[in-house]
N, C-alpha and C positions, 0 to 999 in steps of 0.2 A: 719328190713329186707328191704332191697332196692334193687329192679331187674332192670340194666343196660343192654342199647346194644349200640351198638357205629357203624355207619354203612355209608358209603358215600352216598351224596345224587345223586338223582337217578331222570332221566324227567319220571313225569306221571308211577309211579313206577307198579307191578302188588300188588295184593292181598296180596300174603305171606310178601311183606315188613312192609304193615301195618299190616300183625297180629304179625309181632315184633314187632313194636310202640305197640299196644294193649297190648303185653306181658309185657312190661315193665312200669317200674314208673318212668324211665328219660331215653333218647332215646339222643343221642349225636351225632348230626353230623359231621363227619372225612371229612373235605373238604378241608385238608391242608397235603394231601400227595400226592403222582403222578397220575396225569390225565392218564387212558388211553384210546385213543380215538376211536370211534365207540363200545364202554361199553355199560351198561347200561347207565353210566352218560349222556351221549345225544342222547338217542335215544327208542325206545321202539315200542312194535307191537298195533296195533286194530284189526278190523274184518271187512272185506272188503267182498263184495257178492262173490270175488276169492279167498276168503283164508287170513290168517294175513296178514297186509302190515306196514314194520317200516314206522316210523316217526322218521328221521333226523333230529338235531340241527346241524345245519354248525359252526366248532368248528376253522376253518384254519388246519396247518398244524404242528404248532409246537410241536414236542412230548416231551419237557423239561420244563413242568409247573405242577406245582398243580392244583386241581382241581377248589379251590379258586381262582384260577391266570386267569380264564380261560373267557374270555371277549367276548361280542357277539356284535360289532357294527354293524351289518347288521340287522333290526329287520325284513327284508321281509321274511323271513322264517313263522313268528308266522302265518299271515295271510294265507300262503298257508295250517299251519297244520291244522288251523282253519278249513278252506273250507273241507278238507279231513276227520276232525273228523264231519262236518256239512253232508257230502257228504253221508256218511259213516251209522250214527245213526239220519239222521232226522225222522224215522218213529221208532223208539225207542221207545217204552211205557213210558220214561222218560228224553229225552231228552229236552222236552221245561221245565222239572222243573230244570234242572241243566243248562240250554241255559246261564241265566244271569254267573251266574257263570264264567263259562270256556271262554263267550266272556267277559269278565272285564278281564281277563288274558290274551288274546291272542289278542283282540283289542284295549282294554281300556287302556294300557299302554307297555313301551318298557323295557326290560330288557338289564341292564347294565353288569350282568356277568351269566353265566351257575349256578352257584352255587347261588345266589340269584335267578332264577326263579324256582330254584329245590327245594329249602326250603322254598318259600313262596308258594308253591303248597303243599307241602307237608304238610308243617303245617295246611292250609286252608282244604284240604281235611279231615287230622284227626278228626280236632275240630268242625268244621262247618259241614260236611257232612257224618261225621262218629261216632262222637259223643264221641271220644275215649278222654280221661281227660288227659293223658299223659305230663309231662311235658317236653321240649326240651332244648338243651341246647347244644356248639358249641365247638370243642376241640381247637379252637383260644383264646377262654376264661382262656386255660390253660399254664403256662409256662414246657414241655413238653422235657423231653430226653430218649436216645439210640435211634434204630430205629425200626422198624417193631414189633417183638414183647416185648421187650423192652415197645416201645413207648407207644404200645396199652398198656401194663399192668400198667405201670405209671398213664395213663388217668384214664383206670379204679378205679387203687387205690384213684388218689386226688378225681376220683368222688363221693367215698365211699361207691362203692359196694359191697353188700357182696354176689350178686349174678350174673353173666353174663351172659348171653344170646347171641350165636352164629348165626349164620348162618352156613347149613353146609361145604359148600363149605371153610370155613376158616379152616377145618381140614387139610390142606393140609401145614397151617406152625402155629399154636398157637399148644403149647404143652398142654396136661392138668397138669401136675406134679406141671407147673411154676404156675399156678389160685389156686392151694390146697398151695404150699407153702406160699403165700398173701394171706390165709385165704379167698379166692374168692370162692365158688360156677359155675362151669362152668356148662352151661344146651346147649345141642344140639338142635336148633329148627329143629321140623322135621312137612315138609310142606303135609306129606302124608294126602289123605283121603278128600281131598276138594270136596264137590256136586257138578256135573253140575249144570246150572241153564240156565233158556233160552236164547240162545246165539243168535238164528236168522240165524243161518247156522251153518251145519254139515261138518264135522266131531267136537265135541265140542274139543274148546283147552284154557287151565287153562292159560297158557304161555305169557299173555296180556295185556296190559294195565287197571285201574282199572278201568280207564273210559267205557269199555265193562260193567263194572258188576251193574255201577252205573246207564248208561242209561237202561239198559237191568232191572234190578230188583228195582232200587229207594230207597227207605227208607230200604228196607228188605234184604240190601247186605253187615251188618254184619251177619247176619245168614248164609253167605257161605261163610265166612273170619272163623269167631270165635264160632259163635251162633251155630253152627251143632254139636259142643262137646256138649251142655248141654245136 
């Protein structure tokens, strides 16, 4: 048995993305189909003493690239998110233990595309800070045809799943009929049910970067990803 998800990478993603990675035993990053911008893929919320506030990647303007394609020669952006996430959680119950971390990311080096700083965040977050074993793997790795779903069901198969793992928002074009004909296993991830946990201001909102739940709780923030099923 082998549980697949296949999902575009995403800056400083929330919660429920890694309890996909978590679900799965090979997690496939889609970064080679169409960008679109101010998505998830460049941008994401924290918790500010006024309420969430996005954090922006300046991406330009072009709307005819993949996400792969998608190049960041301007790095002053990283320093200003820096200061805002500094701004933001320095009285954080765990912010000075993740400090090196996030500044080796956002000072210690410059990133040369969106999709490189989004899968070496991601990766780095699973393994190192979340403890999750999952392995990764890249659907440029793949020689890959049709389009949309087509394409996805093709990756799926060379990946050799016999189980998928959605997100629910992709009901809206993957059929299930076409994953039972491929012998696939299609599973709906449903993100209900998640705990508050101390967030530092009210009203509590789930809807956030993971960086919230990391400085906010520290070691003990898979038990509000995954750990609150056992």
């Amino acid at each position: 048995m082998k549980k697949v998800v296949v999902l575009q990478s995403n800056y400083i993603p929330w919660k429920g993305y890694f309890d996909l990675i978590h679900d799965a035993d090979c997690f496939v990053f889609y970064d080679d189909v169409q960008y679109t911008k101010n998505d998830w893929r460049n941008r994401n919320r924290i918790i500010m003493p006024g309420g969430p506030k996005w954090l922006t990647i300046p991406t330009g303007i072009d709307a005819h690239r993949l996400i792969c394609e998608v190049e960041l020669p301007d790095a002053s952006w990283q320093a200003r998110h820096w200061e805002t996430i500094r701004q933001s959680y320095r009285r954080a119950p765990y912010f000075k233990h993740y400090r090196p971390f996030f500044e080796d990311i956002y000072l210690g080096r410059e990133w040369r595309t969106l999709s490189e700083l989004n899968q070496h965040m991601i990766r780095q977050i699973t393994h190192d800070l979340l403890g999750i074993e999952t392995r990764f793997d890249d659907s440029r790795n793949y020689t890959l045809t049709g389009r949309r779903m087509d394409r996805l069901l093709d990756l799926v198969t060379q990946c050799g799943a016999s189980h998928y793992i959605s997100g629910p928002a992709a009901k809206d074009y993957i059929d299930p009929r076409r994953f039972d004909a491929a012998g696939v296993q299609l599973t709906w991830k449903d993100y209900a049910g998640y705990p508050p946990y101390p967030q530092g201001h009210l009203p509590f909102e789930h809807g956030v970067s993971i960086i919230d739940l990391l400085f906010n709780v520290g070691p003990a923030a898979p038990d509000f990803i995954w750990g609150w099923r056992n």
